[in-house]
Structures are given as structure tokens and as C-alpha cells.
N, C-alpha and C positions, 0 to 999 in steps of 0.2 A: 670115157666121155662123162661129164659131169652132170652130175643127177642134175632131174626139174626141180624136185624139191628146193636144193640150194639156190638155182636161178630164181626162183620166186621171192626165196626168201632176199636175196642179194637184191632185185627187182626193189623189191618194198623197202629195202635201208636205203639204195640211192634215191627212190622217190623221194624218201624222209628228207632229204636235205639239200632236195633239186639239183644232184650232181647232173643228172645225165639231160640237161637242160641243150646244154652247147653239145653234145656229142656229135660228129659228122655222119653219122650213122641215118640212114634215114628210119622213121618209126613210123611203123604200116600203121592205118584206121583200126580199133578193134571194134569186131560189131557187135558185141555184146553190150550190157546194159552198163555204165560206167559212173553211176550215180550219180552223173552230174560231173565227174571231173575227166573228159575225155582225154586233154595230154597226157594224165597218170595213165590211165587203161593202154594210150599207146605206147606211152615209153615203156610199162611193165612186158608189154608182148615183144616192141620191140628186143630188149634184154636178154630175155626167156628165147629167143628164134636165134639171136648171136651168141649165145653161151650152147646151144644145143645142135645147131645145124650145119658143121661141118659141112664140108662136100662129102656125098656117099655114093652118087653114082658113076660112078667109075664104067668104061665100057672094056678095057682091055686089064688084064692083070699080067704081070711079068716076075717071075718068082724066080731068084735071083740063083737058086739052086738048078733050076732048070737049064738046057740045051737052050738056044747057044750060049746060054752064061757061066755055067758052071762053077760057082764058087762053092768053094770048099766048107766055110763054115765051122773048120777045126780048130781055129787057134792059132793055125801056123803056114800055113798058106797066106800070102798076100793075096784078098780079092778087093783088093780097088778096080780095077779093069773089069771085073764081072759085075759087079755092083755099079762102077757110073754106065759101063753098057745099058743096061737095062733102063739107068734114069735118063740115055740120052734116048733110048728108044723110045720110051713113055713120053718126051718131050716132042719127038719127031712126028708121034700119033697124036697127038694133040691135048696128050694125059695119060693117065692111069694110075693104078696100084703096084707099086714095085713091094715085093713080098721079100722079108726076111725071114725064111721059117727057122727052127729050131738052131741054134750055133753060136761060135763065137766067130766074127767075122775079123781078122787082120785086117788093116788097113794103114795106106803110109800116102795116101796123097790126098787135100780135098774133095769131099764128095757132092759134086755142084747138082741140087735141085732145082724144079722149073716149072712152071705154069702147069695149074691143073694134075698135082702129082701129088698123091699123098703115100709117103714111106711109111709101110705096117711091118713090125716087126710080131714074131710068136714067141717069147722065151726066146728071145736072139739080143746077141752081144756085140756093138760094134765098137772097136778096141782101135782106138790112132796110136800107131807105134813111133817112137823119139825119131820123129827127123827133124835135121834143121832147118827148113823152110815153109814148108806146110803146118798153117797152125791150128787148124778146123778138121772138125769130123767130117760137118755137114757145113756148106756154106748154100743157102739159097739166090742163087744167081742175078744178078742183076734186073731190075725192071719188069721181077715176074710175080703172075699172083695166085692164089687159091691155092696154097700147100698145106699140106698135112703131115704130121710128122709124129709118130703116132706107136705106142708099145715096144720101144728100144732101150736097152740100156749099151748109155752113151760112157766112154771113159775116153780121155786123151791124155797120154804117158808123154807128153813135149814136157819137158820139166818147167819151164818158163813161157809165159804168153799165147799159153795156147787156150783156145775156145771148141766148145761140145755143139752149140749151132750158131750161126753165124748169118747177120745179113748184110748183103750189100744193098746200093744202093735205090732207092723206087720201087722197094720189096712192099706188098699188100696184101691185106687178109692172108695170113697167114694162120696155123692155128696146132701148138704144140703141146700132145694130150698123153695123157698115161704115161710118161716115160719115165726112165733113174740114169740119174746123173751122178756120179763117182769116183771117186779114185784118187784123184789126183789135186793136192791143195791149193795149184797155181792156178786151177783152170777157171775161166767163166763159161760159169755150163750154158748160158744163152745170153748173147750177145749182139745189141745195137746201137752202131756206132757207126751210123753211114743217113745223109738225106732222102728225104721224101718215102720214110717209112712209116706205113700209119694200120692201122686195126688190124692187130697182134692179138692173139690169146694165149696165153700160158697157163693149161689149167691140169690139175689131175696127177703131174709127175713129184718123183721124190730125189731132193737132192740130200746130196749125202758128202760132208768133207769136202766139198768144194768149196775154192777162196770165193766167188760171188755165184749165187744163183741166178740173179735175173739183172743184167747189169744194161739200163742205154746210157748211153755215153756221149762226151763231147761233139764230138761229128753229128752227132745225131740230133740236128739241134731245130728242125721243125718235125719230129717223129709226132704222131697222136694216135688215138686211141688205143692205148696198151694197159690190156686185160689181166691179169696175176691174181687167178679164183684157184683156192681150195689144193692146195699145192702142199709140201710136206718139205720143210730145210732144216736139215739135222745136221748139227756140231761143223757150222760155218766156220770158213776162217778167215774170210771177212766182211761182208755185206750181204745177207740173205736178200735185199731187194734194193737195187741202187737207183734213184734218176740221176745223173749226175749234168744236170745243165745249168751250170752259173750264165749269169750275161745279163745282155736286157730283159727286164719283165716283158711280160709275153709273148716274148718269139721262140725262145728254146722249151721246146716239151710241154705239152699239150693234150690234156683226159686223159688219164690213167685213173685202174680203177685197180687196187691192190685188196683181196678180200680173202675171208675165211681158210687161210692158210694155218699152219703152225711152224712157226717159226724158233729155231734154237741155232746161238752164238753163242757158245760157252767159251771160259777162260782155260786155258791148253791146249784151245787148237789153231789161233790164231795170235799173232803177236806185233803186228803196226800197229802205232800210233794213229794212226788215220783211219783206221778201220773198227770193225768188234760190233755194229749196228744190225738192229733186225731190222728196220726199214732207214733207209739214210734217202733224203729228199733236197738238191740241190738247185732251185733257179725253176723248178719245175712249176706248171699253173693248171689249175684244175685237177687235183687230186683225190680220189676215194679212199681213206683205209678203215676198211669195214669189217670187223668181224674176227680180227686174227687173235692165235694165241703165240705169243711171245715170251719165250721162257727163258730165263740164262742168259743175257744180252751182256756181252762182256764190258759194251761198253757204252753204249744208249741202246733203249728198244726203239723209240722212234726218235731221227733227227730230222730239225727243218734250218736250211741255211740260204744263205743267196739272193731274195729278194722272192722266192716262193710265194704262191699267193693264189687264194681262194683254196683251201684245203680241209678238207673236211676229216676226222680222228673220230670213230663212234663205234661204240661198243665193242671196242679191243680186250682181252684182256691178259695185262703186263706182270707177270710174276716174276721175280728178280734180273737187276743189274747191277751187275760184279763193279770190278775195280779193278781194271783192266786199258788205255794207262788211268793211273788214278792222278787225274786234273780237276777234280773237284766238278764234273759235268755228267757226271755216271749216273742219269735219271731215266726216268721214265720217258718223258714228254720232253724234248729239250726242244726249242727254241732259240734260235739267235738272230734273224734276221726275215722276218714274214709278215704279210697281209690277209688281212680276210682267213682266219683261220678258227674253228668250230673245233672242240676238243669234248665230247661230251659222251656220258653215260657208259664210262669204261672202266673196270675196275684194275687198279695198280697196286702193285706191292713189292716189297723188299726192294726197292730199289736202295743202291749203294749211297744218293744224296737224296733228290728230292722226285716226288712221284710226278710232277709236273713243273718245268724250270722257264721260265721266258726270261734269259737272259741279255743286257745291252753291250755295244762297244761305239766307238767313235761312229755314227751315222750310220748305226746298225742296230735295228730293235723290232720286235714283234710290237704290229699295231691290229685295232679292228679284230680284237678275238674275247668267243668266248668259251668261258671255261663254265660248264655246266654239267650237274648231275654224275659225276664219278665219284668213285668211293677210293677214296688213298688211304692206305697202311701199311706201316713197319718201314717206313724209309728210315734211315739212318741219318739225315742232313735234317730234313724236313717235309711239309706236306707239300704244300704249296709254294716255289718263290715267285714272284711278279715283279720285274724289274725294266726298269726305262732310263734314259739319258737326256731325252730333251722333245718337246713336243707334245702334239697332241697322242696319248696312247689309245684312248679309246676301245679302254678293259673290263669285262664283266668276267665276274668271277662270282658264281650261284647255281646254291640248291645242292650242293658240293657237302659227302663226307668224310670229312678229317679227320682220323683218332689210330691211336698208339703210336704215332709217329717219332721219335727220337728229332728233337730240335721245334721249333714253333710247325703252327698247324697251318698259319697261312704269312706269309714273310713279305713283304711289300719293300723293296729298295729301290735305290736310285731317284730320280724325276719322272713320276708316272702321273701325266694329267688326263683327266679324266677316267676317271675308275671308279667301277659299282662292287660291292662285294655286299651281295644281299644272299639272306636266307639258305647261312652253311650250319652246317651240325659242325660243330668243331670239340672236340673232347679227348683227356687223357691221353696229351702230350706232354714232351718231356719237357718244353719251351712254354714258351706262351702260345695261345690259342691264335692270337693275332699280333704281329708284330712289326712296327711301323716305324723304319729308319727316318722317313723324313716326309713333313708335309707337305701334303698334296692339292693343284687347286683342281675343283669337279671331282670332287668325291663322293661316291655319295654310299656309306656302311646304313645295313638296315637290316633288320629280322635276325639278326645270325646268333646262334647258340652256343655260348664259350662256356664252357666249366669242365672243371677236374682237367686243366693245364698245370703243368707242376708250377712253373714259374709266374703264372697269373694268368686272367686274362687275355688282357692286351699289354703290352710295353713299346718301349719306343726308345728310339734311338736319339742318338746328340741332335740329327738334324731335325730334328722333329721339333719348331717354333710355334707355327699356328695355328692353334686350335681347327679340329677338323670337326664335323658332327656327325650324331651317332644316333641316325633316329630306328627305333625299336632295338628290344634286346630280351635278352630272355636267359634264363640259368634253370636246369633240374640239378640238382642237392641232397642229403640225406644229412639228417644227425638226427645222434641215438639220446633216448631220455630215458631217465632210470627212476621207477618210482619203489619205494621201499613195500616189500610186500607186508598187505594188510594196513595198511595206510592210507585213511580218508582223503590225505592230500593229496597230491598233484606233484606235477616237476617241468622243469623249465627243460627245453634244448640248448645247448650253450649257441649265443649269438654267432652266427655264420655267415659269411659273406654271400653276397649275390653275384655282382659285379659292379662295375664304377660309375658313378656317377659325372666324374670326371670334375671339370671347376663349375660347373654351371649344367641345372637339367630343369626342366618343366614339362609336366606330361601326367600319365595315368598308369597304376602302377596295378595289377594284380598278383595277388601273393595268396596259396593254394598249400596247404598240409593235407598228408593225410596217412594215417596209420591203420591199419589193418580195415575194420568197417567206419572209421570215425576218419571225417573231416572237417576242414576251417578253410573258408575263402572270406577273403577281402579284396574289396576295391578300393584304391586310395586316390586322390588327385593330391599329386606331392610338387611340390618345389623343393630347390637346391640351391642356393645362391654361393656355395665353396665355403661355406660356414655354418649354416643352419638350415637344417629340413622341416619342412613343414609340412602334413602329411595330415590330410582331410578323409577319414571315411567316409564312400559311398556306398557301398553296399557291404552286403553280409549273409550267406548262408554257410551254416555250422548243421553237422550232424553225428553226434553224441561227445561224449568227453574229450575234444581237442579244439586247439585255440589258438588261430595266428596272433600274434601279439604284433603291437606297432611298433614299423621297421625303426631303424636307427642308422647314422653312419659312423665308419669308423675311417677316420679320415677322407677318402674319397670315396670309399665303398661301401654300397648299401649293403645292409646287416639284416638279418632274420631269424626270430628263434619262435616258438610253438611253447607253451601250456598242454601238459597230457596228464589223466588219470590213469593211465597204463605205460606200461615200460613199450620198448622198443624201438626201430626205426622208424621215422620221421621222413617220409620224403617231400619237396620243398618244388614246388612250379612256380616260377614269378617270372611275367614278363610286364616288358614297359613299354608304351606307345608316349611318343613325343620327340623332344629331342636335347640329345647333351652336346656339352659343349666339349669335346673330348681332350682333355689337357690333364 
């Protein structure tokens, strides 16, 4: 069962981002004192009562070893006949506990459970041996509800198309706790792929080598509320968490909350083209991915495709994706086709391209999202891509750290209208800081901090015509000055660039030294007209022998260098409020 702890805390991320707003769930009054925001206080209790309250009381227990059922529990005895005995008795009484105690149980036919039954197993092993028609361990029977399914470890040896649970049709509160999943690389260890299935929880077990962990699927295509807390999927081979519902927006798949799990899909244990994903997200609406760690994803950590939408991406964090197949899509965050989408406060790294990808095709683009507060490094492609085809995109991109990334830090292509990229730390890439194939109208760049990009700041591609603007900006810097020792004089820093002024700026500039206990600040009101700067002090405090000297450009880029009585490092703050003309 899944600690309170984590339900509180999961409680407080979905409040964060009012996922659990639409839920069908109903959310009891809470009577304590709710500061004033009583839906929070109800939806948190609500959360905290559905992640913790199984059914427990059970009246009859049936233990599957016992008279009249007698299963052997060796390994080698078929007990299917003893074990569905038992679950059709449990179902006849109107429920119970059907007990696995200690064993490996043989089995070779599905094993159909039913209203108000929850399967416990103790250190028991239920083993589906190769037949050719039966393809379920467990299948939960048709149009029943309040199951438990609960300390088993599940394998099914069908060599193709076989699944570890299974529902059919009009299956409800259901709720699959503590269990391992194993053995076998075809198998999907839980499986929904049938109508009118809704509040599912899948929390607590560990999958291991299975081709999908938690898969609902096409048939499944008005399924909702399905749970996936705090779960363990080791060396997938191929989808550790699948929605897979393309089709109309909002009729297939509906509130899912996929949280605090660990997730790994490494490269040599899975081999499609189509698969290699820790979380893959299809057509689905209303989405939570809260909290996971994603390690090794052969081939995205998280995908979104199909018309998805309203989905929330927060505080995951993505430590490498391989190249596994390698199409150029092997990121962190990929993107191809979604609305309403929040990507925020996750840290990514090593991915094989870029740590966050929103990529276009013919009448397929991520719109209405934003990307806020993650930290990306060490992709190999780049930090950030943002890209569009046509239309309104209606993209924020802020407060975002970018640095050591291999290729530019934030990549802008295609036709992206409407986009803000305000207030990133952008630094020490191997690209430029910001790199902009082609202008955009509704743009709006502001605050963000580019320096130590090998390639520059910002650059731009062929399509890049009309002038975009670029108001505030800001660069931190160093250079070294050398004063001859025992020498009254002084020494210059060699002039060093800031960032660009582009063809045209007007604004207010401050420019900040300072070395060991000695400083120099100035304030300028500078103009730029793409030929001559003109550069007005307003103000001035200096504290001992250092001296910002008056900027200069060198071609489009403003220049700074420092006056010291002492040798050493120079570190350089200059930021600009106003606005350029960026060209």
C-alpha cells in the first residue's frame, strides 16, 4: 500500500497545477480549517482517501491451499481449477480474500476475478504456462467492481500477446498494489483495452523486462481515471507507460495521473522502431506526470502525439536518452502534436538530441504551452528546439536553465507565431545561446542571459528577414588584467564583448566590475543607431582602485573593458532595459 507520505505529497503537485479539477471522483468536505481555499483542502483529502483506502474489510477469506481447493503451489501441478474455485466462491458469497500463501502456482487457463474480491498473495508466484489460446494470468471479468489484486508475482511464458492482468469490459475501481511483474518480454503486465473502464490504480509494484508495463489501449477509448503512483519499471522493452488513444480530442482517455515512479528503458532490451519510451502519450486528455525518475530511455523519456491536450510535465527528472532508433527525435520532452501543455521545473540531461523538442509536421504542432523553470544539460543536439508550421503557436518559453549543452541553448524553427522567451539563464553552449531560423510575428525576447555560447550569442538563419525586438538583456563576463608589479600605474582589460546590439537599440545600460574588494558601476542612457553609439552617464559608484571605462561597439556588439590598480580577474554584470532592434 502506498505510504501517506507520498499521497500528500502527490495531493500538493496536482493541486499545483489544478489537475485534479475534472476528476469523476467525488471530493468529501474537509472540516478542518482550509485557509480560505476549501476546493484545495477537498481535493487534497479527496487524493490522500483514493491512494490509501483499498477495500479491507473483507468477511470470508478463502486460501487457495486449503480443503476444498487444494492447490499445490509447487511449480508443477496445474492449479487453475483450485485457484478459479476459490475466486468463483468469493464471488458467489458476495466477496472475499482469496489467499495465495507461500508457492509457485502453475496455471494454463485465465484466471477471471470479480466484484468485491481482492487477490493477496504471501511470497506466491503465479506462473501462465505457453498455451495457445489463453492469454491472461488474471483477467477481471466483465462489468465488476472493487478488486484488489494485491503481493503476486505475476509472469506469463505465452511467447507472443500475452498479458499479466487484464480488463474487460465496464471493469471499476479497481486497484493493483505491491506486485512483480516478470519474465517475459512480450508480455503487457497490465492491460486496458476494453470500454467503460474508469478509476484504476496502479501503485507500489515492480516491473521487470516486460515489453509494456502499464499499457490502455485502443478499445479503451472512454477509459478515465487511471492512477500509475510510485511504481518501479526496470530494463522495459518497450513502453514503461503507454496511453495509446489517437482519434477525436476528447473522447478517447480521460484523467490519468502517472507519478513518482522510476522508470528505465534502456538500449538491449528492446528493439522496435515504435517503441523505447518511458512514458509515451497518444490522443489522451487530462494528464499528470508528476514526479518520476527516468533513466536510460532508449528512445524518448516522455512522448506526446495525436491531438493530446491539457497535460501537465512537472518535476520529473530525465537523466539520459540513447539512440535507439536514431531519427533525430531521441529527447527528453518530445512533442509532435498537443494543446495545453505545462512542461515545468524538471531537471533533464544527457539526452541523445535535445532536452526539450516541440516539433512540426503538415497540420500537426504543439500549441498553448509552456515551458518554465527546468534545468537542461549535456544534450548532444541542443537545449531547447521550438518549432512550428503555421498558425497561431502561442509559446512561452521562461526562467529556463540552459548550459553545457552540445549545439545552441534555445533553437527556434519553422513558423512559430506568437512566442515569449523571457528570463533564461542561457550559458556555455557549444552553439549559440539563441538561435533563430526565421522571423517571427508576436514575439516577444526579454530578460534572458546569454554568454559564454561558443558560437555567439544569438544567430540566425537565412529565413531570418524581419527585424524582431529584444527588450532587456543581460551578460556576466570575466577578463583578466595584468599590472606590472611595483608599478604606480594601472592596466586596461582587453575590450570584451557584452552582447548585440543588433541594428538599432535605445535604452539604459548598466555596466558593473568588480575585483576582489574593489568596484565600478555605471549607468548609461546609450543609443545605437547601427553606426554610432552615444552613451550618456548617469550615475556612478566606485569603490577603490577600479574603473568601468565607456562602452564602445565593435560592429554590432557592445564592448567593455575596466581600468585596475591590481592584477587579476575582472568580473563584468551589464544589463540593458529598453529595446533593440534585433537584426
Amino acid at each position: 500500500m502506498i505510504k501517506k507520505t507520498m499521497a500528500a505529497l502527490l495531493a500538493a503537485a496536482l493541486i499545483s497545477m489544478g489537475a485534479l479539477t475534472g476528476s469523476a471522483m467525488a471530493a468529501p468536505r474537509s472540516s478542518g480549517s482550509d485557509g480560505g481555499n476549501g476546493v484545495d483542502a477537498r481535493i487534497a483529502e479527496s487524493v490522500e482517501s483514493y491512494l490509501l483506502d483499498a477495500p479491507e474489510n473483507y468477511v470470508r477469506v478463502y486460501n487457495v491451499k486449503s480443503k476444498p481447493y487444494s492447490a499445490k503451489g509447487d511449480g508443477a501441478a496445474d492449479d487453475t481449477a483450485a485457484i478459479q474455485k476459490a475466486l468463483n466462491d468469493a464471488r458467489d458469497a458476495g466477496g472475499g480474500i482469496v489467499h495465495l500463501p507461500k508457492g509457485t502456482y502453475k496455471t494454463s487457463e485465465n484466471l477471471y476475478v470479480y466484484s468485491n474480491t481482492k487477490v493477496l498473495g504471501y511470497q506466491a508466484k503465479v506462473v501462465k504456462v505457453d498455451v495457445p489460446e489463453r492469454y491472461a494470468v488474471f483477467e477481471i471479468a466483465p462489468n465488476q467492481s472493487k478488486v484488489v489484486i494485491e503481493g503476486l508475482s505475476i509472469e506469463n511464458q505465452k511467447p507472443g500477446g500475452n498479458i499479466g492482468v487484464d480488463f474487460a469490459q465496464n471493469v471499476k475501481n479497481v486497484w493493483i498494489l505491491n506486485n512483480t511483474f516478470q519474465g517475459n518480454s512480450t508480455q503487457q503486465a497490465v492491460n486496458i483495452n476494453a470500454t467503460g473502464v474508469k478509476h484504476i490504480q496502479v501503485s507500489g509494484n515492480h516491473f521487470e523486462e516486460v515489453a509494456y508495463g502499464v499499457l490502455t489501449n485502443l478499445l479503451a477509448m472512454d477509459v478515465m481515471d487511471v492512477r500509475v503512483v510510485d511504481n518501479q519499471f526496470i530494463n522495459i522493452h518497450g513502453d514503461a507507460v503507454e496511453l495509446n488513444h489517437p482519434g477525436e480530442a476528447y473522447v478517447a482517455g480521460d484523467n490519468f495521473v502517472i507519478a513518482g515512479n522510476y522508470i528505465s528503458v534502456p538500449e538491449g532490451y528492446g528493439t522496435s522502431d515504435g517503441a523505447g519510451l518511458g512514458i509515451g502519450i497518444a490522443g489522451a486528455t487530462h494528464v499528470s506526470i508528476v514526479g518520476n525518475v527516468i533513466e536510460n530511455a532508449r528512445y524518448e523519456a516522455i512522448h506526446i502525439e495525436d491531438e493530446a491536450k491539457h497535460i501537465s510535465i512537472v518535476g520529473n527528472i530525465i537523466n539520459g536518452v540513447q539512440n535507439v532508433p536514431a531519427v533525430g527525435l531521441n529527447s527528453g520532452v518530445y512533442i509532435i502534436d498537443g494543446d495545453y501543455i505545462t512542461i515545468s521545473d524538471n531537471s533533464i540531461f544527457n539526452a541523445q538530441d535535445y532536452g526539450i523538442h516541440l516539433e512540426y509536421a503538415a497540420n500537426n504542432q504543439a500549441t498553448n504551452v509552456v515551458i518554465n523553470g527546468n534545468t537542461i544539460s549535456k544534450s548532444k543536439k541542443g537545449g531547447i528546439r521550438v518549432a512550428g508550421y503555421d498558425g497561431d503557436a502561442d509559446i512561452i518559453v521562461s526562467g529556463n536553465i540552459v548550459k553545457d549543452n552540445q549545439g545552441n541553448g534555445i533553437h527556434v524553427g519553422g513558423d512559430v507565431r506568437h512566442l515569449k522567451i523571457t528570463d533564461n539563464i542561457v550559458r556555455n553552449n557549444t552553439g549559440y545561446g539563441l538561435f533563430l531560423e526565421n522571423s517571427g510575428l508576436g514575439w516577444y525576447l526579454s530578460g534572458n542571459t546569454l554568454y559564454g555560447n561558443a558560437s555567439g550569442d544569438i544567430g540566425f538563419g537565412p529565413g531570418y528577414k524581419v527585424p524582431v525586438p529584444l527588450r532587456n538583456n543581460g551578460a556576466l563576463f570575466n577578463a583578466a588584467v595584468q599590472v606590472e608589479e611595483g608599478s604606480p600605474a594601472g592596466s586596461y582589460t582587453p575590450w570584451t564583448d557584452a552582447f548585440s546590439l543588433g541594428s538599432g537599440a535605445e535604452g539604459t545600460l548598466y555596466a558593473s566590475a568588480t575585483l576582489g574588494t574593489t568596484r565600478s558601476t555605471k549607468i548609461y542612457k546609450i543609443s545605437w543607431n547601427g553606426s554610432e553609439l552615444t552613451a550618456t552617464q548617469i550615475a556612478h559608484d566606485i569603490e577603490g582602485g577600479l574603473e568601468v571605462d565607456t562602452p564602445r561597439m565593435n560592429g554590432s556588439k557592445l564592448q567593455l573593458q575596466a581600468y585596475s590598480l591590481s592584477s587579476g580577474t575582472v568580473t563584468f554584470d551589464v544589463q540593458f532595459e529598453g529595446m533593440i532592434m534585433l537584426k
